[in-house]
C-alpha positions, 0 to 999 in steps of 0.5 A: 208159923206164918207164911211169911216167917216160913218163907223167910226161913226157906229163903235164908237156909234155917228150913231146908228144902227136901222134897216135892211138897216143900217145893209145892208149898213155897209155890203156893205161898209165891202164887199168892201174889205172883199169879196176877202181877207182872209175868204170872206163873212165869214170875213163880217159876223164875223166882224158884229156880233163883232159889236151885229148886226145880219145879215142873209147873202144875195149874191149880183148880179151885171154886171159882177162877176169877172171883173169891179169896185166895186159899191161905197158908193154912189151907195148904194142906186141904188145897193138896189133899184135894187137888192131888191128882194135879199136884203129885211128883209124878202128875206132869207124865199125865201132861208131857211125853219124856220125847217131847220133855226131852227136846232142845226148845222145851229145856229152854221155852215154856210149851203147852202138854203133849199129851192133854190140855191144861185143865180147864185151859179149853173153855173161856176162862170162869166157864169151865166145861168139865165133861169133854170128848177128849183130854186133848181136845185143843191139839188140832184146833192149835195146830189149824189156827197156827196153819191159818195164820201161816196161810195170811203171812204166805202169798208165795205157796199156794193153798193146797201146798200149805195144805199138804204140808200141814197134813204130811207133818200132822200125820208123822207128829201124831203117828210118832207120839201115838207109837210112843204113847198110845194112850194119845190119839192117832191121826184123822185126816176127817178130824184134821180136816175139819179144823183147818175148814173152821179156820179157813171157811172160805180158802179162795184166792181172792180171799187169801190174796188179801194183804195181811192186816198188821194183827196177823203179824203179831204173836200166836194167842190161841190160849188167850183167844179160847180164853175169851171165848172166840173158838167154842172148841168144845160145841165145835167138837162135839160137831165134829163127833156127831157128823163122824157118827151120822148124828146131831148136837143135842140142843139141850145139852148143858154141858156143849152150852155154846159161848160168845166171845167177850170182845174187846177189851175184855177186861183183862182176861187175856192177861189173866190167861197169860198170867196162868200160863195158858199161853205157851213161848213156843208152839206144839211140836205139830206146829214147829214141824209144820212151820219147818216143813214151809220154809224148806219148801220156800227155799227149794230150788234156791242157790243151785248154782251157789247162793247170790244174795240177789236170789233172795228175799229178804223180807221173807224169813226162811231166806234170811234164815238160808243166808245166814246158814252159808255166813256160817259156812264163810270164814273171817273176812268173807264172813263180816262182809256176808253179814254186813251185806244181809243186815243193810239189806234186812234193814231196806226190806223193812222188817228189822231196824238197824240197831237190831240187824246186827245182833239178829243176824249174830244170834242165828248164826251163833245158833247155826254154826255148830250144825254146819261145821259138819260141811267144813267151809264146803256148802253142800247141795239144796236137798242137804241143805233144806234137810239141814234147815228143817233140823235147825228149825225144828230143834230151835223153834225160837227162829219162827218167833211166832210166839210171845215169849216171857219177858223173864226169858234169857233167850233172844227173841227173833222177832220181825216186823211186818212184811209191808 
């Protein structure tokens, strides 16, 4: 049988779906074509739960990742036998804590594993590495990345604040899985401490007063950017390793090869990482706690004596955030007209356009509101509500919009523009 005629049986109900490998098999025929068009893997996935099948996404591995033929329907069998290890029902306990599994914003949004990195998925794509120092190696170089993006979008804390919260929400994340799972790694605070001064070689003031360039504004793309060989994750790691044991890189190891970045344009690598799913919707839980902690921390001290829309700034989105949380504590008429104030004034600060004020507003309220009822109309005090806050962030991570999201997704995206 063909795949085509295998396909249009499964499809039609004359072949019924019964198990994991039946499952795997029309997504080897769907990845055939769906891994380089449109939206990748997101198409494959999405196709599969039209049909009712569940399907816990799995990279696949073969000779050569941008060059050579596709493996045929025929080869199917061969392809599993010898990717099984990645292939298995029960492969993605390798990659996924059932904790993390389990959360709000992974049921709904695509996240990078918890507990190792997709294979291959820390190297630039064509060149990968198959000796590494860790299984996670990208867990700390994705957390610095996002807490140096954090820091050229906000001039409001200083750098040492960023810095303490970056490391305090660091440690309760890796603790916590640790605990858990203590086949992932504790925490460093040398080791974490190294990657954030990648990031950031030069932390001054005058350097990080610098106005943020429109490209700081737009989605996270660290799998994109390891991808076309910016960060030498794994030369740099190795760095690391050997000044923790007192020694040197050794020159001549072929397997620490340094890379050099493709630039731009790259030739459609970004997309061809996009397309395989090495580019998550939302961060790492150590990233969503960290974003959590700053906006906590941006509104402290606000509305001590009740919340005046004049205390805001609206071209800040934790104070956005902050509004909309007291709409959800008004009821009918002082409610629309909450609301009706803080989307002109959303629309003024510049960072939304009036068409879509009126929905963002709506769609965080609508996520707000069920976690609020507890207070019954009554808006409690700043710590109450800035323990609130982090809850809401980070069991809905979309609020941060930090990340490019499918364009197959069904959730609402709650993207701003520039802070000008």
């Amino acid at each position: 049988m063909s795949a085509k005629e295998f396909l249009a049986n499964v499809e039609s109900g004359i072949v019924s779906v019964n198990c994991h490998e039946d499952v795997l098999r029309i997504a080897f025929i769907y990845l055939d074509e769906g891994l380089w068009t449109d939206n990748g893997v997101f198409d494959v996935v999405d196709k599969l739960h039209a049909n009712g099948w569940s399907f816990a996404a799995a990279i696949y591995r073969y000779s050569s990742q941008l060059d050579g033929d596709f493996p045929t329907f025929s080869d199917f069998p061969a392809f599993y036998s010898a990717h099984h290890a990645l292939l298995h029902s029960c492969a993605w306990r390798s990659y996924y804590s059932t904790h993390f599994l389990a959360q709000r914003t992974t049921a709904c949004f695509y996240r990078p594993p918890d507990l190792q990195d997709l294979p291959d998925s820390s190297s630039p794509l064509g060149m990968p590495h198959h000796g590494t120092v860790s299984a996670h190696v990208l867990k700390l170089p994705r957390w610095a990345y996002s807490v140096e993006r954090t820091r050229r979008r906000q001039p409001f804390l200083p750098c040492e604040t960023l810095t303490a919260l970056a490391l305090r929400t660091l440690e309760a994340t890796m603790t916590r899985l640790h605990t858990a799972c203590p086949s992932a790694p504790p925490y460093s605070e040398s080791h974490a401490r190294f990657w954030l001064d990648y990031f950031t070689p030069d932390p001054s003031p005058s350097r990080l007063a610098n106005k943020p360039s429109r490209e700081d504004w737009w989605p996270n793309s660290f799998g994109i950017l390891v991808a076309q060989g910016k960060y030498d994750i794994h030369w740099s790691e190795a760095e690391y390793s050997a000044q923790a044991s007192g020694g040197e890189v050794a020159e001549g190891d072929g397997e620490l090869k340094q890379v050099i970045w493709c630039g731009l344009p790259d030739g459609g690598i970004g997309v061809q990482a996009w397309w395989r799913g090495w580019e998550e919707e939302v961060g790492s839980e150590e990233e969503v706690e960290f974003l959590a902690a700053v906006a906590v921390e941006e509104i402290a001290g606000l509305g001590l004596e009740g919340m005046d829309m004049d205390e805001l700034d609206l071209s800040i989105r934790s104070h956005i955030l902050i509004a909309v949380m007291q709409a959800a504590v008004k009821d009918g008429q002082e409610r629309e007209c909450f609301l009706g104030e803080l989307e002109r004034r959303m629309v003024q600060k510049g960072r939304i356009s009036k068409e879509r004020a009126g929905r963002w507003a709506k769609e965080a309220l609508g996520v707000m509101e069920p976690y609020v009822r507890i207070w019954q109309g009554v808006w409690p005090g700043a710590e109450e509500r800035g323990e609130m806050m982090r809850r809401i962030l980070v069991e809905n991570a979309q609020l941060f919009a930090r990340w490019r999201v499918s364009h197959l997704s069904k959730q609402f995206s709650f993207e701003l523009g520039p802070r000008e």
